[in-house]
N, C-alpha and C positions, 0 to 999 in steps of 0.2 A: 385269575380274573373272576371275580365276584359275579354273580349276575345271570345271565341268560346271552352267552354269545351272541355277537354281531353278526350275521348273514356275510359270506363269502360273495363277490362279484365274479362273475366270468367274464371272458373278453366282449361277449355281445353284451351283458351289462354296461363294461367299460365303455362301449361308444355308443351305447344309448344316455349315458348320462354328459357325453361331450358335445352330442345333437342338442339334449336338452339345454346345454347353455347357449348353445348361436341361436335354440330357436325363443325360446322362453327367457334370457337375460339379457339386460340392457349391457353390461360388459362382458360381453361373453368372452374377452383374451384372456381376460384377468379370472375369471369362474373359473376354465378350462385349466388356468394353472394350479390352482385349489386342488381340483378334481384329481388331477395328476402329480399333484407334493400328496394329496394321502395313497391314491394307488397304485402310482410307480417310485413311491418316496417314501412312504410306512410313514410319514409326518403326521403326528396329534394336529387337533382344530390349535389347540393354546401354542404349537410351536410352529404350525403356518402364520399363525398370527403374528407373532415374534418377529419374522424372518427380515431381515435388511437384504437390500440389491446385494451389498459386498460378499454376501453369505454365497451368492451363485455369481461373482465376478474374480475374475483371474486379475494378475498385477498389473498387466496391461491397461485393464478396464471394461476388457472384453466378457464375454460370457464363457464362463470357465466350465469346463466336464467333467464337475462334483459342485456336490452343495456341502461346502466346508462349516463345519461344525467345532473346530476345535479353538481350544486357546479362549481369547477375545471375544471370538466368533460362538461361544457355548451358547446354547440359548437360556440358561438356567445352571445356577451355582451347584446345583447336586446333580447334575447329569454329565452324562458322559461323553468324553471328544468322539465324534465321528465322523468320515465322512462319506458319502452316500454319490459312488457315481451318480450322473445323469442319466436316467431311459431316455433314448434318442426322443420321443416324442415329448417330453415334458422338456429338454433343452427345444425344441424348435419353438413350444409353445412360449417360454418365458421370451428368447429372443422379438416373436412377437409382442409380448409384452414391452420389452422396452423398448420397440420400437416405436409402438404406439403410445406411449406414456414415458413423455422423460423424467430424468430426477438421477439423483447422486448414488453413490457407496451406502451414502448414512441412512437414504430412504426407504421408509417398507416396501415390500415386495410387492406385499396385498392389501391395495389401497380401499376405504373406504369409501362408500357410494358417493356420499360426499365430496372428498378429494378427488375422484374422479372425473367430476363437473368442474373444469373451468370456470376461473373468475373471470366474466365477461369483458368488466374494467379491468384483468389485469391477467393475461393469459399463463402468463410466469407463475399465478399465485392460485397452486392446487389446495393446501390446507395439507399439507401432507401427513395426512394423520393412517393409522395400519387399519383394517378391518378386522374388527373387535372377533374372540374366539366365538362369542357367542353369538354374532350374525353366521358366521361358519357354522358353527353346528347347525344353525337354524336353516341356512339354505342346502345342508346334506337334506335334514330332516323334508324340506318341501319338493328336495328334487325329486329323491326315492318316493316319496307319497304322489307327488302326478305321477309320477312312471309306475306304480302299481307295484311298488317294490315292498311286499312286507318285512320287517324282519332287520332290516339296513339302517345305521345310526351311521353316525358321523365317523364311528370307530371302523367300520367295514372296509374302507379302504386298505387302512392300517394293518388290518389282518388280512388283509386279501394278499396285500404286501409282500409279509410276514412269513406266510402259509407258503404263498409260492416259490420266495427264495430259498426258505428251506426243502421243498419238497426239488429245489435245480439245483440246490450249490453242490452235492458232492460231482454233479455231471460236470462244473467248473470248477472242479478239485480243488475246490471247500471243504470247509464242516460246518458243523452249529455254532462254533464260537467265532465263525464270518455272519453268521444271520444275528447272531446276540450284538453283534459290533454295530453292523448295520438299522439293529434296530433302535439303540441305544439303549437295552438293557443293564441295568447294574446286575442282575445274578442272571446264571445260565438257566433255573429252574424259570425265571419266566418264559425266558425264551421258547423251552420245553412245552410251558403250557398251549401255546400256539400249533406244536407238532401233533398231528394227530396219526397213530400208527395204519401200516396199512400190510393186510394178512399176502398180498401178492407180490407187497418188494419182499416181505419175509422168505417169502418161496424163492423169488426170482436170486438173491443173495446166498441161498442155499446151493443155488447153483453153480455159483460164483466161486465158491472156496475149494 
């Protein structure tokens, strides 16, 4: 990754920025599930944006416990199939979602402010258009700046993501090429770049053998 890292979240960050949508946004079901496709979903702004209901809907029609990625469902011709259980908390919140906001398979997940407003004349008729990646990044960028958060881009979720499954999966007898899958990496070296070592598992491992 090119650049100057994206600031890591910790979990009081996580619900400071869940507060800041029920208090500071006029959608706040729909924000809150943003918030949580990138920190408990490693989702990019450009493939929140992407996302159709079907993506998180089971054959029934229900709401399924993965956000299916593969096949049909890719969100992009050069990426790769994944699929991304649900963190309980990001399944209750989408559920809110659609219960608050109906619409089909075919429909975005993450509607724009726009389609969100009811047609007056016509309750049926949302405009059903996605909210653009770059209102996404734009409402990362304004959440973290009220909350006094330096350092945090739209990317911090995603590595917060990232960082943490790797730093859990072997305690769920994983490895790296479960967090490369999950993140929808094409090489393992990116994957890698994410990992940052740490001198006291090295000891604690030592122990181990």
């Amino acid at each position: 990754m090119a650049g100057k890292r994206a600031e890591l979240l910790n979990d009081t960050q996580v619900k400071a920025c869940l507060r800041w949508c029920g208090e500071r946004r006029r959608y706040p079901h729909r924000d809150r599930v943003v918030v949580l496709l990138s920190v408990r979903a490693g989702l990019r702004a450009v493939e929140i944006a992407k996302l159709r209901r079907a993506h998180v809907m089971d054959d029934g029609g229900g709401i399924a416990d993965v956000i299916d990625l593969r096949g049909k469902l890719r969100l992009s011709k050069k990426g790769t199939d994944r699929v991304i259980p649900m963190h309980a908390d990001l399944r209750a919140h989408v559920i809110e979602l659609f219960r608050i906001v109906p619409g089909g398979p075919d429909d975005p997940l993450i509607l724009s402010e726009r389609a969100m407003r009811p047609n007056p004349e016509d309750p049926e008729d949302r405009r059903l258009v996605c909210m653009a990646a770059n209102s996404i990044v734009l409402m990362f960028g304004q959440m973290y700046g009220e909350l006094g958060l330096a350092g945090f881009s739209s990317h911090s979720g995603r590595r917060t993501f990232i960082t943490q499954v790797a730093d859990r999966i072997t305690e769920a007898g994983g490895s790296l090429r479960d967090v490369q899958q999950l993140a929808g990496h094409t090489s393992l070296n990116t994957t890698q770049s994410y990992v940052d070592g740490s001198d006291e598992a090295k000891r604690r491992v030592m122990k181990l053998l």
